[in-house]
N, C-alpha and C positions, 0 to 999 in steps of 0.2 A: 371691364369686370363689374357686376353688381356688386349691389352689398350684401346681399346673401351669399354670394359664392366664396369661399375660404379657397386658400392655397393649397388645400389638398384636391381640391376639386380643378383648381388648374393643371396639377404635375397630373390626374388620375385622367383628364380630356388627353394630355401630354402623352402618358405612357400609351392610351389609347391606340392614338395614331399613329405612334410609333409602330408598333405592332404590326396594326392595320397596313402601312405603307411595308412591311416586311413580309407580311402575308401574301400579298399581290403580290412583290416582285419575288422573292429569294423561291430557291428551288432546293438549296445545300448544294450545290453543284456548283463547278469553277466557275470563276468571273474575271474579268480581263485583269482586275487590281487584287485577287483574292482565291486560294485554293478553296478547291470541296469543303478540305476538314474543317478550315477556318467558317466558311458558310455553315457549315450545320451543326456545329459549337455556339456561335454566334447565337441561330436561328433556334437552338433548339432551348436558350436559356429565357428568348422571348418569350417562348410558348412556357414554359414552367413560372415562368414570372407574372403572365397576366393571369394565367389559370390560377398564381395561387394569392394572388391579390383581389380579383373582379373577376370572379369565375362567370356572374352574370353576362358584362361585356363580354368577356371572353364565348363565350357559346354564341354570343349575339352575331359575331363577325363573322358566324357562317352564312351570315344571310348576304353578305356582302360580297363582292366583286374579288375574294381570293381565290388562287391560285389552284387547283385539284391537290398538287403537294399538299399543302398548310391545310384545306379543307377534311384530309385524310388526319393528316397529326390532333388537329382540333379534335374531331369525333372520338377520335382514338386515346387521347389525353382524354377527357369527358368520361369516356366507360372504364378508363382504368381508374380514376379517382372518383366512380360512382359514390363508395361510401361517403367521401367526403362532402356530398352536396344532398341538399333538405329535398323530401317527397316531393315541392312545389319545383322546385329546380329539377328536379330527374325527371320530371312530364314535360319542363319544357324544352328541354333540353332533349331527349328522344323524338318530340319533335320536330325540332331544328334538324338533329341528326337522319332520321328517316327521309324529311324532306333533299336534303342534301345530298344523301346517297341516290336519290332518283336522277340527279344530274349529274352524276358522276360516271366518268367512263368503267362499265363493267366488270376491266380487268383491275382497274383503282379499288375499285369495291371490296373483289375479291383478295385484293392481296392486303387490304386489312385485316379482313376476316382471319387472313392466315398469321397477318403478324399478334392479332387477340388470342391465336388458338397458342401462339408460340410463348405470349408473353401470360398465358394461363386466365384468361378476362373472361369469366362465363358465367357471370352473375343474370339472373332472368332476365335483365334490360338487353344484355349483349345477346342472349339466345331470341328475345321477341324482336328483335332488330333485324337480326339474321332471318329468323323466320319472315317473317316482313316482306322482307326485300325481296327472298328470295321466291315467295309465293307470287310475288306479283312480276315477275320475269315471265314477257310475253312469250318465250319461247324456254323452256325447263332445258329440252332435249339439245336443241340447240349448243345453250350454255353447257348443256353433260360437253359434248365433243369440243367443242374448242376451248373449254375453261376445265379437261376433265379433273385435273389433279387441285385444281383450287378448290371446283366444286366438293369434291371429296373430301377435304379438308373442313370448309365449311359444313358439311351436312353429319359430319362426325361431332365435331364442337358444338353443334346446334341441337344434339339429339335426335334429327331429324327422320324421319322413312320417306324417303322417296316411293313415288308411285307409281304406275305401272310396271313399265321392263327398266328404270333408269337405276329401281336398285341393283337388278342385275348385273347391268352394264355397268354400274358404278364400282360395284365391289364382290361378282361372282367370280370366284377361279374357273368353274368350265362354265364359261357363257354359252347362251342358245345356238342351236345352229344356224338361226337366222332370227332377223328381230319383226314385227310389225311395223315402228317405229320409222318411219321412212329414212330419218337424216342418220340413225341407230346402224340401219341395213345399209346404208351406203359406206358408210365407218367400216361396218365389219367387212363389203365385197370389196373396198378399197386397198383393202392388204395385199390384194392378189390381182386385182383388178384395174389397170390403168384407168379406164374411161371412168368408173365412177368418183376418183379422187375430185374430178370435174366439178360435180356436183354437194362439192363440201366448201367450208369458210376457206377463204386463202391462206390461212395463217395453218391451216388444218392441212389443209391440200399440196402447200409447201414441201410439206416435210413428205408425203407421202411419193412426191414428183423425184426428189433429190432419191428417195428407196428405190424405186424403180428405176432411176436413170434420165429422167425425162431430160429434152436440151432446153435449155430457160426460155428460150424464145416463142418454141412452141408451148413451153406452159403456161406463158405472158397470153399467147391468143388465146387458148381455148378455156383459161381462168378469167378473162377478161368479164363477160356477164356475172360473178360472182364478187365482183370488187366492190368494197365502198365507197362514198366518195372522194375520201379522203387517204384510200390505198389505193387508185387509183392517181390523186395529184403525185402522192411518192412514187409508185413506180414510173410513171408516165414516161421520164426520160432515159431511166434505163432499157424500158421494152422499146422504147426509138431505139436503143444501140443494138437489141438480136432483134429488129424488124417486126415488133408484134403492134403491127399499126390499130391493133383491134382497142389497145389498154389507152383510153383519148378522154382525158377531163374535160369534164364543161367548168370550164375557169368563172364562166360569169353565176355560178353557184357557189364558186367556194366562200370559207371565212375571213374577213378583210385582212386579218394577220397572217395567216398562214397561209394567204396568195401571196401575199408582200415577201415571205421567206423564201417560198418557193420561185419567184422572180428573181430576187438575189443572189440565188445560187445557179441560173442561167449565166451563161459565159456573157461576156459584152456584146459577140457577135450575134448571139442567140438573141437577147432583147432589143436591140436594132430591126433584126430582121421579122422579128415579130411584135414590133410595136405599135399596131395598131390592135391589135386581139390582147394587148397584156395592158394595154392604157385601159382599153372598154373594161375589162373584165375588174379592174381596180377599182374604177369609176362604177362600175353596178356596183361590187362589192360593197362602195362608200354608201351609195345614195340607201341602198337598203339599211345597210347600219347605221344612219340620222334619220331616217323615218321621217316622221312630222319635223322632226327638230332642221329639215334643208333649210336652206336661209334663212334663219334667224336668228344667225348671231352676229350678225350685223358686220361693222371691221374687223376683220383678223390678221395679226402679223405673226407668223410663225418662226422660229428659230431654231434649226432643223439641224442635228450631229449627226454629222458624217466624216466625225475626224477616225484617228487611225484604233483607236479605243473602242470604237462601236460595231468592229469586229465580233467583242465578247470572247471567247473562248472554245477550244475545241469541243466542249459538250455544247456550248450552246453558241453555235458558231452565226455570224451576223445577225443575232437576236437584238441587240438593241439598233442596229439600222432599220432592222426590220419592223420594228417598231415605229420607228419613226417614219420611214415610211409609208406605212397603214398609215398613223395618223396625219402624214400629208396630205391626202386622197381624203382621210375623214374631212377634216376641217376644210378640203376647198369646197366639198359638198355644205359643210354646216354653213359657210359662211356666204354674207348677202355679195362682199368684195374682199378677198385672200391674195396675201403678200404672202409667199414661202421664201426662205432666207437661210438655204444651205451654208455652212460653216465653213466647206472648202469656195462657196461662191458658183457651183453650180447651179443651172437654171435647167437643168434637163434631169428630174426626181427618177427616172427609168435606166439610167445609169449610171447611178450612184455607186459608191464604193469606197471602204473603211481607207481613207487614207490623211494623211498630215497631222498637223497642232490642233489645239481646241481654244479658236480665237472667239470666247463667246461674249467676253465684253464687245468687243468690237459690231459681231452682228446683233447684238442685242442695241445696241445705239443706233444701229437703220434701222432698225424693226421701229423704236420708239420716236424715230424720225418722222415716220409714218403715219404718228397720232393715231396710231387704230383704237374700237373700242375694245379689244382685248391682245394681248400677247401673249402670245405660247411657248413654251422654251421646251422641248423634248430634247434631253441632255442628259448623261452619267453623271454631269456635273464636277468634272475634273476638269475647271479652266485652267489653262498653262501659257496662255500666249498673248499679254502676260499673268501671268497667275493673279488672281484676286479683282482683277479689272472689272470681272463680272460683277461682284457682290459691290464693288463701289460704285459703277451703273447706277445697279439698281438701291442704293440705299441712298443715293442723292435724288436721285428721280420720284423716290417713295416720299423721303421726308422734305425734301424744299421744291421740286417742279411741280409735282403732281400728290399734292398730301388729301386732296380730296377724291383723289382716285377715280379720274376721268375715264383712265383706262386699269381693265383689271390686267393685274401680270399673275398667272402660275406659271409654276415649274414641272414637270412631270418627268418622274426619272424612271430607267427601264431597268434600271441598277441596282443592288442590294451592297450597301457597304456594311461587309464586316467586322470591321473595326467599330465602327461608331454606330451601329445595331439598328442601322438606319439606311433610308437613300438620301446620299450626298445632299445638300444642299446649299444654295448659290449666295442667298441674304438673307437674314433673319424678318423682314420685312414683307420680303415674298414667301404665299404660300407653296410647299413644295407636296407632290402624291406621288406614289408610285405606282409603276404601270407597266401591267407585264402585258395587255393585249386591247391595241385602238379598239377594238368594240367597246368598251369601259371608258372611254372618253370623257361623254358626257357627266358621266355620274361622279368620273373622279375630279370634276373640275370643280362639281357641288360640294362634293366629299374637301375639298382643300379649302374651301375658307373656313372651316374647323383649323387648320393647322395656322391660319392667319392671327388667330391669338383675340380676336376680336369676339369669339364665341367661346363660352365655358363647357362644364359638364354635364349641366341639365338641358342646353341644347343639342350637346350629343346625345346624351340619352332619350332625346324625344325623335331626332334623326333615326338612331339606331332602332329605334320603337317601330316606326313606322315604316322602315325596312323589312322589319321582323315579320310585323302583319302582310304587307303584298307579299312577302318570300312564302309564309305559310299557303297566301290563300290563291296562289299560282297552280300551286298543284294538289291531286287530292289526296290529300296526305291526311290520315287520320290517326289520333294519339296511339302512341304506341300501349297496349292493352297487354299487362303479363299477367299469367293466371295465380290464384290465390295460393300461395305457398309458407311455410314458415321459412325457408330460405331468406336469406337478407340477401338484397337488392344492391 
């Protein structure tokens, strides 16, 4: 700590990351040690406590590596307590928010917009937000049919006139007899008309298939061209079971997480016998997601939970294996020479499964055996076998073997504990982040020696700064602009 830095400036980096690490992982939904309610009580005292402490920080963490949940609540706290933040903070703050919602899935989008209409938030920022957004939606018509009731919702609260036939379509009781509109006229011949449901979103087309009768397997084939990449990874092994061999992922496109899940939920006989196509497609996955960073992190020893805890919960069922996994695959790509060191002692990562104790002192002492130049610990951080072994590992290794820190150790946790408003942590010595998805790897690894104690708050702040700038100038995101009114903002 310098001399200029005061103890509020330590607890204020403190509560930071707290946060931050709560952001990334928690969702308010079960967790193997904790129900929903208890998660989104927890989670949801965070978010009122940094907003009404460092409303600044707090806006800033949208630039950061959280979660679509928390990134939704952020925005959404932000416009409901507009009043409370200076002209300079409302502009930049709209644009964090604008920029944000461009990355955000669609229907995330929309179902703020509904919980702003529900929770009465329609001060000009909330309307030029919503206008915003929704102008620059490459397809309007599109969004009318598969998002029809959200959009509704939206373009009511926004003030809005849709254009051409969409207001029609939106809100006429005797609609046209036919639309110009191509995806508009498929909607409407779809009511009566088998073959054109074909030609609608799946999620649209769905419902239209179950109205008519259709049998799933034939609406698996002939909806097959219409899928995304990632409705297709989910159905893929359903339409195996009514034979729609047409619905067929290209695995070596998907995202490094959500192939790793989707592998884990393959029976054991299934990743055996397809293990030469679910290695490769892991393995791209990786190398794509370390980019330039392949080889260059020289020694890595990994510490991999696969006890009976990283299960997770039936909403989020093998999500912290799955995690850990992804980041197996990452880090053998980042590293020059990678030691993986599963917790049950498996050596075969493609058949893994949530089973036994959590003996993580124990593989953390190979790991450190190894003298790598880093270790990694992807863990819930419930050691039990024996309990606490870990944190004494690593606080003798930190302050008398290794105090000049030959090797760096973090922790990375996939967990959100809510009791302690935080992810578990192993030694106060080690830095710990949380991590809801191995593509965030890297950055969470930077992100943690902030939690090392060895940095204060104006190196956060200059962190977070410099976050803020590439997140802005990533996409072309311009201030949000509302028109001159006497209305307060």
């Amino acid at each position: 700590m310098t001399r200029d830095e005061t103890g509020a400036d330590l607890i204020a980096a403190e509560d930071v990351l707290l946060f931050v690490n709560a952001a990334i992982t928690a969702t308010g939904q079960r967790e193997f040690h904790s129900g929903a309610d208890e998660q989104g009580l927890s989670l949801d005292f965070l978010h009122q406590y940094l907003l009404g402490n460092y409303r600044d920080l707090y806006a800033a963490t949208l630039a950061l590596d959280v979660n679509d949940h928390n990134a939704v609540l952020i925005a959404r706290n932000l416009l409901v307590t507009a009043s409370e933040a200076t002209p300079a903070q409302r502009r930049g703050e709209g644009r964090l928010i604008a920029r944000r919602l461009d990355l955000l899935p669609p229907q995330r989008v929309y179902g703020l917009f509904r919980d702003l209409r529900r929770a009465r938030v329609n001060n000009r920022r909330t309307r030029a937000i919503i206008r915003d957004w929704m102008a620059a939606r490459p397809d309007p018509a599109f969004d009318a049919v598969k998002y029809r009731s959200a959009v509704k919702d939206a373009v009511r609260h926004a003030h809005l006139a849709p254009g051409g036939e969409l207001g029609p379509f939106l809100f006429a009781w005797g609609r046209p007899a036919a639309y110009t509109t191509p995806i508009l006229e498929t909607w409407r011949r779809a009511h009566y008309e088998k073959a054109a449901l074909y030609d609608l979103p799946y999620t649209v087309a769905e419902g239209f298939a179950a109205r008519h009768g259709v049998p799933r397997g034939a609406f698996l084939e002939r909806i097959a061209p219409r899928l995304t990449r990632l409705e297709r990874l989910r159905l893929q092994e359903s339409a195996r079971e009514h034979g729609a061999e047409a619905v067929r992922a290209d695995l070596t496109t998907m995202p490094l997480t959500r192939l790793a899940s989707y592998v884990l939920a393959l029976p054991l006989e299934d990743r055996e016998r397809r293990r030469a196509e679910l290695t490769e497609a892991l393995r791209a996955a990786a190398r794509r997601t370390a980019g330039e960073q392949a080889g260059r992190w020289g020694t890595v020893a990994a510490v991999l939970d696969d006890s009976f805890s990283a299960y997770g919960s039936g909403q989020k069922r093998r999500r912290p294996l799955a995690v850990a996994l992804a980041c197996h695959f990452l880090m053998e790509a980042l590293a020059a020479d990678y030691t993986p060191l599963w917790l049950s002692g498996r050596a075969d990562a493609l058949t893994v499964r949530p089973y036994g104790p959590t003996p993580l002192g124990e593989r953390i002492l190979d790991g450190l055996e190894l003298a790598p130049d880093r270790l990694v610990i992807v863990s819930d951080g419930w050691d039990n076998a024996p309990p606490g072994l870990a944190g004494e590992v690593l606080r003798i290794w930190r302050t008398r073997l290794d105090p000049a820190r030959a090797c760096d150790v973090v922790h990375l946790n996939p967990v959100y504990d809510a009791a302690d408003f935080d992810v578990r942590r192993l030694a106060p010595t080690v830095p710990t982040a949380g991590i809801r998805d191995a593509e965030n790897l890297v950055a969470l690894v930077e992100l943690a020696q902030f939690a090392e104690g060895r940095t204060g708050l104006p190196e956060l702040r200059a962190h977070l700064a410099r976050r803020v700038a590439d997140f802005l100038r990533e996409g072309p995101v311009t201030e949000v602009v509302t028109p001159p009114t006497r209305e307060a903002s």
